[in-house]
N, C-alpha and C positions, 0 to 999 in steps of 0.2 A: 681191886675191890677193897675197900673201906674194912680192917679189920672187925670191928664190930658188927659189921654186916655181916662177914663171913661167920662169924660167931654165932650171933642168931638164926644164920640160916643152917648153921650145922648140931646146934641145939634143938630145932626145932625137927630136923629131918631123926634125930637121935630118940627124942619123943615121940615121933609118929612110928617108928621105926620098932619098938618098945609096944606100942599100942597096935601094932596091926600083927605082930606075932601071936596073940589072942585070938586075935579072929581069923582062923582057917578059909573060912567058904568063900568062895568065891565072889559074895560080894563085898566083905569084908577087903579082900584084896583089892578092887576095884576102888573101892572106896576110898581105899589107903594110898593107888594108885594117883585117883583124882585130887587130894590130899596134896600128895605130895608136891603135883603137879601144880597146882595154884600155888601155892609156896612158891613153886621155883619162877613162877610167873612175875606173882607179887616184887622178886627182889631183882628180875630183873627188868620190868618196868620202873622201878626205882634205882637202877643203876642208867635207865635212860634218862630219867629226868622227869618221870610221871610221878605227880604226886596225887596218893593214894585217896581217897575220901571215905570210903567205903569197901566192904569186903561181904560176901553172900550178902547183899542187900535186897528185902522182902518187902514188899508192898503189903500194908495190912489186909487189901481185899483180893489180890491175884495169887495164881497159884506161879510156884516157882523161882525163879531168884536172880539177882546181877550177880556174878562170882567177884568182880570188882567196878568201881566206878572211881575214876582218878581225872583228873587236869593234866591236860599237856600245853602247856602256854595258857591260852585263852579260851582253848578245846576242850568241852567237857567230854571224857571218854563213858561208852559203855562196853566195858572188854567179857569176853564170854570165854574161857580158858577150858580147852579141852587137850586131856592127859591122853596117853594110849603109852605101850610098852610096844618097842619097835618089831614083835612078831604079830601085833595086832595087820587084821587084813588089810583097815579101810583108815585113809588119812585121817584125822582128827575134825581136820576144817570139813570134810565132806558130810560129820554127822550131824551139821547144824542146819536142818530143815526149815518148811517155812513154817511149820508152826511155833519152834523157836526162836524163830526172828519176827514173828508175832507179837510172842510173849515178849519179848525185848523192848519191843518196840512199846506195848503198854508199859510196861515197867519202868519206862525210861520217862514216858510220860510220864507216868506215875511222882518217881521223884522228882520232876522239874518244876512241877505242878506244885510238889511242897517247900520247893524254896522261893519262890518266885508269885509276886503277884500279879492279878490283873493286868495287864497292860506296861508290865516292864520289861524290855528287852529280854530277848530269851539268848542263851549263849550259843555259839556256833557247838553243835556237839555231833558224835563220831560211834559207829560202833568198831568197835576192834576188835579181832579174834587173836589169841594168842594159843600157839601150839605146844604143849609140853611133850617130847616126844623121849623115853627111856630108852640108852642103849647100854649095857649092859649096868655101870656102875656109874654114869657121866648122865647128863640131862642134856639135849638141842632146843631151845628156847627159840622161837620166832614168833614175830610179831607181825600182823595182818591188819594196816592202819585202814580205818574205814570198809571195811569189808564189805557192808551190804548197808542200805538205806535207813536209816532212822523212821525215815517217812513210809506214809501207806503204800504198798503197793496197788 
């Protein structure tokens, strides 16, 4: 890993780290959990070669959010990053239902819709799930290219 990368990703875990000892309750810690979790996402889809465009990206009129949206080649990604701590019951990827691959799916429209006009090529794009999974003091990062359909079911 790229010095600097390590830096800011151990900077940034030192800051959240700082900031989630504040908050006790239980969602506080999830929070910090999910946090974390996208971070460790973020750096390591950038140690693959994705490069990044966006991060919690909001459509001004939907509820909910892209955790990131990156390029891989030619591939616009819409990655959906979910954290868990390895005594949690249920895989990560299992808690992505269809109504958040609904929302995904509008949201996804959503942005393409604002780069792109009428009638020009739209990009080959992809949803990806990526799992950040905590085991004790270490992260398991895996990557889930194309997971589920962009398109309607």
């Amino acid at each position: 890993m790229r010095p600097w990368l390590r830096l800011c990703e151990a900077s940034l875990d030192a800051l959240a780290g700082l900031r989630s000892r504040r908050d006790r309750s239980t969602a506080g810690r999830r929070r910090a959990l999910g946090e974390a979790g996208e971070r460790r996402a973020y750096f390591h889809l950038r140690r693959l070669g994705y490069v990044i465009v966006a991060r919690q990206w909001q459509a001004p009129n939907l509820d909910g959010e892209v955790d990131l949206i990156a390029w891989q080649g030619e591939t616009l990604c819409f990655i959906e990053v979910k954290s868990r701590a390895a005594r949690d019951r249920y895989a990560p990827e299992r808690l992505i239902d269809g109504n958040k691959r609904t929302a995904l799916r509008r949201m996804a429209r959503a942005y393409v819709r604002g780069l792109y006009n009428d009638g020009d090529p739209l990009p080959d794009m992809r949803a990806d799930v990526v799992t950040a999974l905590r085991l004790r003091r270490e992260w398991r990062v895996q990557v889930q290219a194309d997971a589920f359909s962009l398109r309607s079911d």
